[in-house]
N, C-alpha and C positions, 0 to 999 in steps of 0.2 A: 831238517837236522834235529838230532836231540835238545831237548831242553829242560825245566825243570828238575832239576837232580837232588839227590840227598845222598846221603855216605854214613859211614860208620867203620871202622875197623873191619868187620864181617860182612861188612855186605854194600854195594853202590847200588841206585834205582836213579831211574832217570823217564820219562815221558819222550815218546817219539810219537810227533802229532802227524804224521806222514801217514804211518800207519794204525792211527789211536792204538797204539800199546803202551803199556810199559815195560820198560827192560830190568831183569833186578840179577847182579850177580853178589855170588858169596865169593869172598876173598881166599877163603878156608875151610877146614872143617870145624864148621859148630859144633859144642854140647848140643846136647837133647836140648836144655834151658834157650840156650844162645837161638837155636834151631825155629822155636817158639817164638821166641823174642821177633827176632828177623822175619818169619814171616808175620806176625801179627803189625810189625811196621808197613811192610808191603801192603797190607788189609786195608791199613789205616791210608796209606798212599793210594789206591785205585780208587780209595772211596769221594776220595775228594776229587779226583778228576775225571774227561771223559773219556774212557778208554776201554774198551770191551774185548782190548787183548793183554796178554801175558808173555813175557819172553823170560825165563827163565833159566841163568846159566850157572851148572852145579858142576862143571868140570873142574873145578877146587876140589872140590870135597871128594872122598876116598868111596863114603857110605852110609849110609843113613841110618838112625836105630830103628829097631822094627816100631818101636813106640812111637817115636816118632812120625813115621810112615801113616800109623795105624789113624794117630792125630790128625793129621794133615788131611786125609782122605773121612775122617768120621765128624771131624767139627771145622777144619778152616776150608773145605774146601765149599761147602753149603754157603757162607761167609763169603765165600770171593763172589762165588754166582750169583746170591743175593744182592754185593756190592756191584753187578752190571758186565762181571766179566763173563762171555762167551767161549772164546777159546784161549787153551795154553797151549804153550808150545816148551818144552825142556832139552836144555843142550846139555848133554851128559857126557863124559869121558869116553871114550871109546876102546875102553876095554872089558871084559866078562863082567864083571860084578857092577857095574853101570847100566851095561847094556838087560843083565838080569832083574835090578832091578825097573828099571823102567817098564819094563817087559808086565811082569808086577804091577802096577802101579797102574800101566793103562788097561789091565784086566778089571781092575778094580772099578774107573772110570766107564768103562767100557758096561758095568753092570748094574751103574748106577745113573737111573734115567735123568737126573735134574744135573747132573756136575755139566763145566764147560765143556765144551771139545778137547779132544789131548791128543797133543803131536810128540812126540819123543827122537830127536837126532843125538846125533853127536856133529852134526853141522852147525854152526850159527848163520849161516847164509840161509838153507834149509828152512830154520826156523824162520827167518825175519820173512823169507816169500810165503810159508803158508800162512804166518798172520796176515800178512797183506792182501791173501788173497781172500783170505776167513772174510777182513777188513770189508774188501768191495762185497764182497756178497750177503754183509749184514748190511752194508747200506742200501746194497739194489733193494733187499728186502724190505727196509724200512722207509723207503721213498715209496714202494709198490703200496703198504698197508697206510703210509696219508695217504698216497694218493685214493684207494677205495674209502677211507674211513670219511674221506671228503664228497665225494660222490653221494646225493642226492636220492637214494633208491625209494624212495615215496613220497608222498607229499598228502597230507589229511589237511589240506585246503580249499 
């Protein structure tokens, strides 16, 4: 089950240790400001925990500024990756201008070698299974690499 939560008028975040993510939705549509605001809390929230996923739900919001956009992908998104997250996942409205931008948005990801993974629905179920499934196979990976980095491959005795 969910735990650790935080809130605000614009936005809720919560930890789901089930599948190390966090969940953060917006209530609304932010300003550009607000927009900023909200995620540099989110930042400041994965940083402090352990969680190497992202659920991300914007089916509030109408649309996002290109500024903003531009931000998000050119300075917070290095920031999240830095802060240990792997992959996002975003549930967006499912109609034209959601589904375009997203469209958008994982081109972007898609060309930029160091960002997390990026999944884009307008599912929230969608979402929460491929973080889960992202989830198991950062672990299998990371139990593979102790296990080799433990392994003994010489010995100068």
């Amino acid at each position: 089950m969910p735990s650790i939560r935080d809130s605000s008028r614009l936005y809720s975040m919560e930890v789901d240790p089930e599948i190390r993510a966090a969940r953060f939705r917006w209530k609304g549509q932010p300003t550009g400001e607000e927009f900023r605001y909200g995620a540099n809390q989110l930042l400041e929230f994965v940083r402090s925990r352990t969680v190497t996923g992202l659920i991300v739900d914007t089916r509030k919001m109408t649309a996002h500024q290109r500024s903003s956009m531009e931000w998000l992908v050119r300075s917070w998104m290095p920031d999240v990756a830095s802060a240990g997250i792997e992959h996002i996942a975003v549930v967006h409205g499912d109609d034209l201008i959601a589904r375009t931008e997203m469209s958008a948005l994982d081109d972007q990801f898609q060309r930029a070698e160091s960002f997390p993974f990026f999944f884009a629905t307008h599912s929230p179920r969608d979402a929460q299974e491929w973080v889960a499934e992202k989830d198991q196979n950062t672990l299998s990976f990371s139990h593979l690499a102790r296990y080799f980095s433990s392994l003994k491959l010489f010995s100068f005795s």
